[in-house]
C-alpha positions as CSV (number, residue, x, y, z in Angstrom):
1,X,67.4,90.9,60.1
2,X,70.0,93.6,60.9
3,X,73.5,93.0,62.1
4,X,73.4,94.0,65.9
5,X,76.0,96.5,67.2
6,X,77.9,96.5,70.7
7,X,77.9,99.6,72.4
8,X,81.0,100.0,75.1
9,X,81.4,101.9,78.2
10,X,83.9,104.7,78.4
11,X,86.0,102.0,80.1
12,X,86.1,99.7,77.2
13,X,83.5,97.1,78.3
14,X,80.3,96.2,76.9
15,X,77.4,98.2,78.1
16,X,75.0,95.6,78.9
17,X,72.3,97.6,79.3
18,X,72.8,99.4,76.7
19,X,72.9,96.2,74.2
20,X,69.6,95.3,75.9
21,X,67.9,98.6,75.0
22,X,68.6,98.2,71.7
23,X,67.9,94.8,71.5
24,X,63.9,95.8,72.6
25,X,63.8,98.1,70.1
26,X,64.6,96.1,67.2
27,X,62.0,94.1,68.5
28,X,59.5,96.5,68.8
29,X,60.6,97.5,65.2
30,X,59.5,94.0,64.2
31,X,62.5,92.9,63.0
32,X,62.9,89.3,61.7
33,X,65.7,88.5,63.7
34,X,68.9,89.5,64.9
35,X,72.2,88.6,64.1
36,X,74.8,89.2,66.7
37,X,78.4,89.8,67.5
38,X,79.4,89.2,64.2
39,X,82.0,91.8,62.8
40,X,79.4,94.5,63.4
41,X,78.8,93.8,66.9
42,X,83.3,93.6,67.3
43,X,83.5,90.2,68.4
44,X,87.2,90.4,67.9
45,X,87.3,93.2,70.1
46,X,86.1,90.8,73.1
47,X,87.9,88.2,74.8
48,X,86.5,84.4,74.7
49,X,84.8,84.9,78.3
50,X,83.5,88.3,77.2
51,X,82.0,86.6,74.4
52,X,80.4,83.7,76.5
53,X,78.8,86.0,78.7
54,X,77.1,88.7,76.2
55,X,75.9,85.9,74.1
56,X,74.2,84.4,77.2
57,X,73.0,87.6,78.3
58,X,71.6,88.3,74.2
59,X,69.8,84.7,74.7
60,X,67.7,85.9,77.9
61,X,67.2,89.2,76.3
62,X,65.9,88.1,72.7
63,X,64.0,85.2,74.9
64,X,63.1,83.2,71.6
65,X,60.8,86.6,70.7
66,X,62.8,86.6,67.1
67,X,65.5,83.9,65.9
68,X,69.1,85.0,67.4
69,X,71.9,84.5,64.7
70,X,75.9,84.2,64.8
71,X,75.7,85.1,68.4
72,X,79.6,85.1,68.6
73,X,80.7,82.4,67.0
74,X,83.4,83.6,64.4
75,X,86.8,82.5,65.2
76,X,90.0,82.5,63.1
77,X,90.2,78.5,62.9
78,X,87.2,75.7,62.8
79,X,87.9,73.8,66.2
80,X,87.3,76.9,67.7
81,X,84.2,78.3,66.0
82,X,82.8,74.7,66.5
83,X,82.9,75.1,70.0
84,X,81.8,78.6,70.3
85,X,78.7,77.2,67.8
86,X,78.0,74.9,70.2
87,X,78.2,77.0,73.1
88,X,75.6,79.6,71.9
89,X,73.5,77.0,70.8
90,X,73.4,75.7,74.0
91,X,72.8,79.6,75.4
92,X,69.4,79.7,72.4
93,X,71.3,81.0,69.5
94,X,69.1,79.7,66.9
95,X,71.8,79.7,63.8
């Protein structure tokens, strides 16, 4: 189950595509799962909405193939990761 990455755009955003590409290939590799935008994938490095949206966008692209961990949900204090929990579970996250 490896620890996803984020690849950025010379501009500093995430490249969404590019997070997609790699997501099929882990797949294809037959991987157990994925475990996203944890400190590998530089959740810290993202705002809140930034977040939101990549962990959505993860969601649709894993599409319940393999279980989805973490998906974005570390935080510095507990009312917030609670609610960014809740959020990708709502999204699919499945842990």
């Amino acid at each position: 189950m490896p620890a996803l990455v984020t690849p950025f755009e010379e501009r500093g955003e995430a490249d969404r595509h590019a997070t997609e590409a790699v997501v099929e290939r882990l797949i294809e590799a037959r991987v157990d799962g994925i475990s996203a935008l944890g400190s590998t994938g530089e959740f810290s490095y993202l705002s809140n909405d930034e977040r939101r949206r990549l962990a959505e966008e993860l969601a649709k692209s894993v599409a319940g193939r393999v279980p989805l961990l973490n998906n974005g949900v570390g935080a510095s204090g507990t009312k917030e990761a609670v609610e960014l929990a809740r959020r990708a579970e709502g999204v699919g996250c499945d842990g």
